[in-house]
C-alpha positions as CSV (number, residue, x, y, z in Angstrom):
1,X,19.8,-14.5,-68.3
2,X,17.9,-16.0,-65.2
3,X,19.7,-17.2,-62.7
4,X,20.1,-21.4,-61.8
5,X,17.2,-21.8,-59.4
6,X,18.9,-23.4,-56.1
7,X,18.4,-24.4,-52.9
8,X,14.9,-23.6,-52.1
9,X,13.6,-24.4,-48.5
10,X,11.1,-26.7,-48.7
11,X,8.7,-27.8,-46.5
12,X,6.0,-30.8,-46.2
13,X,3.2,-29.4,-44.1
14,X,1.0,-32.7,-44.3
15,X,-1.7,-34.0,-41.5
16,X,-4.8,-36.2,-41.9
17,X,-8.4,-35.3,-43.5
18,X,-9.9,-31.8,-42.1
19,X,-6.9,-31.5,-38.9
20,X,-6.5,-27.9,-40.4
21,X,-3.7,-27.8,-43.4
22,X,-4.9,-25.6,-45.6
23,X,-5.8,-23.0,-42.2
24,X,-2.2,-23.4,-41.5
25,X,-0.6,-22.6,-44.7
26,X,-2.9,-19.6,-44.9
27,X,-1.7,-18.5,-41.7
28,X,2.1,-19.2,-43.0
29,X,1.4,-16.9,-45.7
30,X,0.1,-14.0,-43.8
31,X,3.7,-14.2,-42.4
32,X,5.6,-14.1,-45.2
33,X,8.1,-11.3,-45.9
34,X,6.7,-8.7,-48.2
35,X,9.9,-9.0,-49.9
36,X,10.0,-12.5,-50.8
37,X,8.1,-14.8,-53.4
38,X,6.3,-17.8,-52.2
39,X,4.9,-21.0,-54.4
40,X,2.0,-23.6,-52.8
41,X,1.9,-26.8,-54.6
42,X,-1.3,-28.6,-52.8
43,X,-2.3,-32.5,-53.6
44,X,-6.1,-33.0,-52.9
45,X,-8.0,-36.0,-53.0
46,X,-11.1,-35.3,-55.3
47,X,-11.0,-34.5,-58.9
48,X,-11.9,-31.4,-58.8
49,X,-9.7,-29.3,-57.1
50,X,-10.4,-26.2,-54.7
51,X,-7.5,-25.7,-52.6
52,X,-6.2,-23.5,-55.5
53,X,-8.9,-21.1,-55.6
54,X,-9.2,-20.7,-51.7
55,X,-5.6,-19.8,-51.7
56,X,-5.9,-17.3,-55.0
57,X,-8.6,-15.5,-53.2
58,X,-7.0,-14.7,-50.8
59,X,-3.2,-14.4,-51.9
60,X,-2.4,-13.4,-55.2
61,X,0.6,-13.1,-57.3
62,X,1.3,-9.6,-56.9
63,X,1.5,-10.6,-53.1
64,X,4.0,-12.8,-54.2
65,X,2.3,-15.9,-53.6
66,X,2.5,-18.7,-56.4
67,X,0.0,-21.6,-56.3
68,X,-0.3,-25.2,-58.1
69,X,-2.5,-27.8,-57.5
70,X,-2.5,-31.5,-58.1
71,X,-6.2,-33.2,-57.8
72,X,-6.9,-36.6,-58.3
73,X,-5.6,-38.6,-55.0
74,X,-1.9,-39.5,-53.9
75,X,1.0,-36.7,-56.1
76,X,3.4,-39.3,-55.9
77,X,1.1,-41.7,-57.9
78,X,2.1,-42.4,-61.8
79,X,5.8,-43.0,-60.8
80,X,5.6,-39.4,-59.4
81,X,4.9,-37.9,-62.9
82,X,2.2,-35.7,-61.9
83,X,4.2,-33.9,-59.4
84,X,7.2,-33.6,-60.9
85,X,5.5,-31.5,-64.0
86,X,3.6,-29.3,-61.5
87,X,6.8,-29.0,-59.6
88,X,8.5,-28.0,-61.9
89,X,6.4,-25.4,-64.0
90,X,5.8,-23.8,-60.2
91,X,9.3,-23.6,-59.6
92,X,10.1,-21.7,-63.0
93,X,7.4,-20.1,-62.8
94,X,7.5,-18.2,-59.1
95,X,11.3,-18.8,-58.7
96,X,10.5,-18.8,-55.2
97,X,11.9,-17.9,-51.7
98,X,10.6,-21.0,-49.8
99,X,8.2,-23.9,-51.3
100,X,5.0,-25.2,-49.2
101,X,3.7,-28.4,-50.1
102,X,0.9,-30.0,-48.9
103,X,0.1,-33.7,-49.4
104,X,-3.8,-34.5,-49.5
105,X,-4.7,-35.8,-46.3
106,X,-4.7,-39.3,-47.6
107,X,-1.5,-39.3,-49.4
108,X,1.7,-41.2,-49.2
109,X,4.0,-38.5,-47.5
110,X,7.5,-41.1,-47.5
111,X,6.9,-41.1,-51.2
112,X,6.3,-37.8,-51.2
113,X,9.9,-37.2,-49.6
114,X,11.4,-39.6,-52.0
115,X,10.5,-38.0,-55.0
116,X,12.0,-34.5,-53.2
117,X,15.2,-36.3,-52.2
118,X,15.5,-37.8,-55.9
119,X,19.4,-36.6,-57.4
120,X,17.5,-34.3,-59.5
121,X,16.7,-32.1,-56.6
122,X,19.4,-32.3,-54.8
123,X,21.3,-29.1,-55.8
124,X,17.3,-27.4,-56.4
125,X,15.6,-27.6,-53.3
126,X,17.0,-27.9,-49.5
127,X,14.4,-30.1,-47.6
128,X,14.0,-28.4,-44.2
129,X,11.7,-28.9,-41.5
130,X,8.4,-31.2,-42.5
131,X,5.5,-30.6,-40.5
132,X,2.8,-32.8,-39.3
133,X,-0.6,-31.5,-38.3
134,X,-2.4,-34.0,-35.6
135,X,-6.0,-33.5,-34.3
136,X,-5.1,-35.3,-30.7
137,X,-9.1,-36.3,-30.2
138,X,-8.7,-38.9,-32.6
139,X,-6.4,-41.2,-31.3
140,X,-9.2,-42.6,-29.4
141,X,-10.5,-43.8,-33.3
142,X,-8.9,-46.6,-33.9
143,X,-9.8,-45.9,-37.7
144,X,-7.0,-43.1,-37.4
145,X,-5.0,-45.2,-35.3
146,X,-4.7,-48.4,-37.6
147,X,-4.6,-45.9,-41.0
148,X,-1.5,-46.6,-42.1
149,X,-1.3,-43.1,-43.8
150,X,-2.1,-41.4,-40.0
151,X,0.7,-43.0,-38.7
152,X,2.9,-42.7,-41.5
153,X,2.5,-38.7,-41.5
154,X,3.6,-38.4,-37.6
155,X,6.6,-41.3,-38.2
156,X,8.0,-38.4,-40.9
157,X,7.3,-35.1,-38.8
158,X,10.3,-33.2,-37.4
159,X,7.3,-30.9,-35.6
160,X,4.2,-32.4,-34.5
161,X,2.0,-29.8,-34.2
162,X,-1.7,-30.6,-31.8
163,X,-4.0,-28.8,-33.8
164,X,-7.6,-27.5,-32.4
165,X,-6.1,-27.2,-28.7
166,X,-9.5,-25.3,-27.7
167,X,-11.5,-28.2,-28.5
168,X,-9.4,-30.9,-26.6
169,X,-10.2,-32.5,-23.3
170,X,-7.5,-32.6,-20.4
171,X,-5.7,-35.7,-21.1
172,X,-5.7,-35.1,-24.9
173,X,-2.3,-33.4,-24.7
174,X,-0.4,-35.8,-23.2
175,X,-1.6,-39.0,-25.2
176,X,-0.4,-36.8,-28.1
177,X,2.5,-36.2,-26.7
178,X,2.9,-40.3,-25.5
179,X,1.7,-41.0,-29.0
180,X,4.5,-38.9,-30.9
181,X,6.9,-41.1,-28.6
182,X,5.7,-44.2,-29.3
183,X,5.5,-43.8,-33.3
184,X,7.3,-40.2,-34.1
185,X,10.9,-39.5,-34.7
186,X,13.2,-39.7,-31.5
187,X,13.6,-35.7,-31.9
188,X,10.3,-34.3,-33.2
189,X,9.3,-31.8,-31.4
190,X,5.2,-31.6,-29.9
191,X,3.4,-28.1,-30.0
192,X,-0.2,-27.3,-29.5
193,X,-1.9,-24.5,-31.1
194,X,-5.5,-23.9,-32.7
195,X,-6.6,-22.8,-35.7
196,X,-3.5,-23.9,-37.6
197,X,-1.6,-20.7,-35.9
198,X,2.1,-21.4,-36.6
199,X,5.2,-19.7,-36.8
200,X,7.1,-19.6,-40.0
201,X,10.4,-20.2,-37.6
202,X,9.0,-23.8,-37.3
203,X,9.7,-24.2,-40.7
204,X,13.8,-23.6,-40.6
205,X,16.3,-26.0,-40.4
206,X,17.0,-29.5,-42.3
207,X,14.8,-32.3,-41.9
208,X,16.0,-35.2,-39.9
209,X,13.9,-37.6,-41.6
210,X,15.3,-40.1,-44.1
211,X,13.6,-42.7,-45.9
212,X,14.2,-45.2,-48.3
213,X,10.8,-46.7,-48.0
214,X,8.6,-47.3,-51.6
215,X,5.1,-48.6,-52.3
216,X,3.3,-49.2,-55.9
217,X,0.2,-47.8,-57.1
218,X,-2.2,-49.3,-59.5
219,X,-2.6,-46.1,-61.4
220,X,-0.9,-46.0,-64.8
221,X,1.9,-43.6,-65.8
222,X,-0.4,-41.6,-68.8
223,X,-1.9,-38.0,-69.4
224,X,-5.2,-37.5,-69.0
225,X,-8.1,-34.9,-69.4
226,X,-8.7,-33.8,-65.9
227,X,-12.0,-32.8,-64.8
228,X,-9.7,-29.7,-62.8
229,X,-9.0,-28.4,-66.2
230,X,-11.6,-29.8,-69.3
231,X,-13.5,-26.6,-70.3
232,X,-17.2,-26.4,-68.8
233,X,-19.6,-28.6,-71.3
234,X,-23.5,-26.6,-72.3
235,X,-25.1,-28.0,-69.2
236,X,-23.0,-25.7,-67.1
237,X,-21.5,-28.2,-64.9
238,X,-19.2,-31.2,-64.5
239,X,-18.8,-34.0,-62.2
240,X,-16.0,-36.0,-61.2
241,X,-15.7,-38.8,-58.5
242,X,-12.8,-40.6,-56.9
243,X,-12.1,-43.3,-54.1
244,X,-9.0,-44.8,-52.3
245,X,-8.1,-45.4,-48.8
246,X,-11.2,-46.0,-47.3
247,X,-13.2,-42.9,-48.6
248,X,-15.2,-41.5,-51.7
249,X,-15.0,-38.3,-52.8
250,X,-17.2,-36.3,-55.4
251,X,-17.3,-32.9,-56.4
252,X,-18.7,-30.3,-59.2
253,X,-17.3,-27.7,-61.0
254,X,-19.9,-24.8,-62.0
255,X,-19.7,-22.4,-65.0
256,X,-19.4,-19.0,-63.7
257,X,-22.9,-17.7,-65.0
258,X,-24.3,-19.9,-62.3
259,X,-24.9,-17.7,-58.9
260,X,-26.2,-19.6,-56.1
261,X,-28.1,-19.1,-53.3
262,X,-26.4,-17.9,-50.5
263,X,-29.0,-19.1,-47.4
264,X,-29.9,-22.1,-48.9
265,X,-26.2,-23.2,-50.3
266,X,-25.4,-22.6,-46.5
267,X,-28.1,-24.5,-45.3
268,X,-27.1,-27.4,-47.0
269,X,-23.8,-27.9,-46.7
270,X,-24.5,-27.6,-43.6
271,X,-26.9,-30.9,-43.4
272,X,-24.6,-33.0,-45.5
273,X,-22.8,-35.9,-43.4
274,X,-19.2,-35.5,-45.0
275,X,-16.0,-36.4,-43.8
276,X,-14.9,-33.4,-45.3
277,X,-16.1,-30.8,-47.5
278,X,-14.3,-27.9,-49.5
279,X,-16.2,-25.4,-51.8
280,X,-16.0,-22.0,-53.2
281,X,-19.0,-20.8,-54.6
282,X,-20.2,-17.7,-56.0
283,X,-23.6,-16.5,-54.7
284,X,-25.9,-13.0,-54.8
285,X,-23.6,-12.1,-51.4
286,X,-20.4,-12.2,-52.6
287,X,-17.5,-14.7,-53.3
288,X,-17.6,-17.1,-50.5
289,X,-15.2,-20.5,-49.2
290,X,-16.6,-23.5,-47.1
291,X,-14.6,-25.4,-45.0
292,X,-16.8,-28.5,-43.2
293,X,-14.9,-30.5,-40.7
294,X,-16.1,-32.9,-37.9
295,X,-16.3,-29.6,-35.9
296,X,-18.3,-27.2,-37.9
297,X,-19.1,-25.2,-40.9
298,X,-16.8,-22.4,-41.5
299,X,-17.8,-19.6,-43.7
300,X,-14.7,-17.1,-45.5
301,X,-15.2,-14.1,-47.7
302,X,-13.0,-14.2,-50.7
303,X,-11.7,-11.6,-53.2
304,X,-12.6,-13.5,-56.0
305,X,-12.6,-17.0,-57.9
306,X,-13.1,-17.6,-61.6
307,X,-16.0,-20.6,-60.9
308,X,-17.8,-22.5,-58.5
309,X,-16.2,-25.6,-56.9
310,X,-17.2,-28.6,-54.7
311,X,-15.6,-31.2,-53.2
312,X,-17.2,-33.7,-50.9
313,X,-15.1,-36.5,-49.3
314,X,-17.6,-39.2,-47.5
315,X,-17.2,-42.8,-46.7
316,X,-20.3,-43.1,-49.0
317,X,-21.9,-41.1,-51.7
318,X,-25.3,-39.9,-51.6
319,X,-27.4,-39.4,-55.3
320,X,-29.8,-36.6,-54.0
321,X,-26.6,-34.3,-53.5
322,X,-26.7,-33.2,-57.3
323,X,-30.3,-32.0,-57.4
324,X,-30.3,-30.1,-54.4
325,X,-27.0,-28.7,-55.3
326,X,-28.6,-27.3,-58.5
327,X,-31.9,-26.4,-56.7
328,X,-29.9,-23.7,-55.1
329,X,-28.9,-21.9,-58.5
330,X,-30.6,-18.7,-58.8
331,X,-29.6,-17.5,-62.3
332,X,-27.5,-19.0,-65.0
């Protein structure tokens, strides 16, 4: 007989659109003890869903690594529903050492942190440290400044972490720093790194952060068919769109017959004006994971992944983006 599952340190590692989550929680997991068994349960904003594969190819289960996702927007929508199942079915699943979560970038982490502090997981998981990822260049924007969700993520942090440090200017620091003050805890800490390069020991020790704040969504508690997870129709493809605070997403999932090109897939994702963009595609090259931020285009090498996925997040959509998405398959 399995024992109870108790006690699980948990951590929220949350932060605003393309500030370098994901990067962070890969780097986390190159840390972890060979010994012990991890689980990821990542929220992203689109439909689709491709947080899941990048983290599958390049962690597996036999690395002790356990991953979950939640598309479709905010996890604590539905009355929290959504999350709770994933939770859950994780949790039994990996029976794991330490939990990472990771909000979408435009979710509603207090809600988030409600539905962890709820009685039923009281005894289950032990909420420690919840960190906040912060790209210090934008709080000159005031449409990260007056987002309520920006501001919301560093109210919550215990560590504030200043993300992409080798691409600030010299007064970035300390406006972070000032910043944190003015809206952070009193004792969250302020770290700069780059490239999401953390320390797992940032991630020990209870959170400080209590909430008893709640907000309604308009989406209704019901199951349904997500595009994540509805088998791939004849036409070898399926679309799904979203939009909610501010932005649009869209994104594609690809039977695995279709092999694109890997020059011209690059060339266009590198042309298309995104907020954000996720993808793992599966070209003539190799197995490959695209990462678009204000910044740049990065480019990963992956083991594996069992289709083609997109995800753009935009403040507008573009039509054209299909086609020439599809004039880049090479064989089907």
């Amino acid at each position: 007989m399995k024992a109870q599952i108790s006690a699980v340190p948990t951590n929220i590692i949350t932060g605003f659109l393309g500030v370098g989550k994901t990067s962070a929680i890969l780097h986390l997991l190159k840390q972890k003890p060979a010994d012990e068994r991890w689980a990821v349960l990542v929220n992203e904003f689109g439909e689709i869903g491709v947080d899941g594969s990048l983290f599958k190819g390049q962690h597996s289960t036999e690395q002790g690594v356990f991953v979950r996702e939640i598309p479709g927007g905010c996890m604590c929508c539905a009355a929290s529903l959504p999350m709770q199942i994933a939770l859950n079915q994780l949790l039994i699943r990996a029976r794991p050492d330490r939990l990472l979560i990771e909000p979408t970038g435009l979710g509603h982490p207090i809600e988030v942190l409600q539905t962890l502090s709820k009685d039923y997981y009281k005894n289950i998981l032990d909420l420690q440290k919840i960190v906040t990822l912060v790209d210090a260049r934008k709080l000159s924007d005031k449409r990260y400044t007056e987002h309520e969700i920006f501001n919301q993520q560093i109210s919550i942090a215990d560590v504030i972490v200043g993300n992409k440090l080798d691409l600030y200017h010299d007064e970035d620091t300390s406006t972070l720093k000032a910043y944190a003050k003015q809206y952070g805890a009193s004792n969250a800490q302020v770290i700069f790194t780059q490239q999401g390069e953390i320390t797992t020991e940032l991630l020990t020790g209870k959170t400080s952060v209590t909430t008893t704040a709640h907000h309604d969504h308009d989406t209704p508690v019901e199951q349904k068919h997500l595009p994540s997870e509805a088998p791939i129709p004849n036409c070898g493809y399926i679309k799904a769109i979203n939009k909610g605070e501010g932005f649009h997403s869209i994104g594609w999932r690809f039977s695995p017959s279709r092999v694109f090109n890997h020059e011209e897939l690059l060339s266009l994702l590198s042309g298309i004006d995104a907020e954000r963009i996720k993808a793992v595609f599966i070209t003539e090259k190799g197995v490959f994971a695209y990462n678009l931020t204000a910044d740049e285009l990065s480019k990963t090498e992956l083991n594996e992944c069992i289709e083609s996925r997109i995800e753009i997040i935009a403040n507008n959509i573009d039509n054209k983006w299909e086609a020439q998405l599809m004039a880049c398959i090479i064989s089907s």
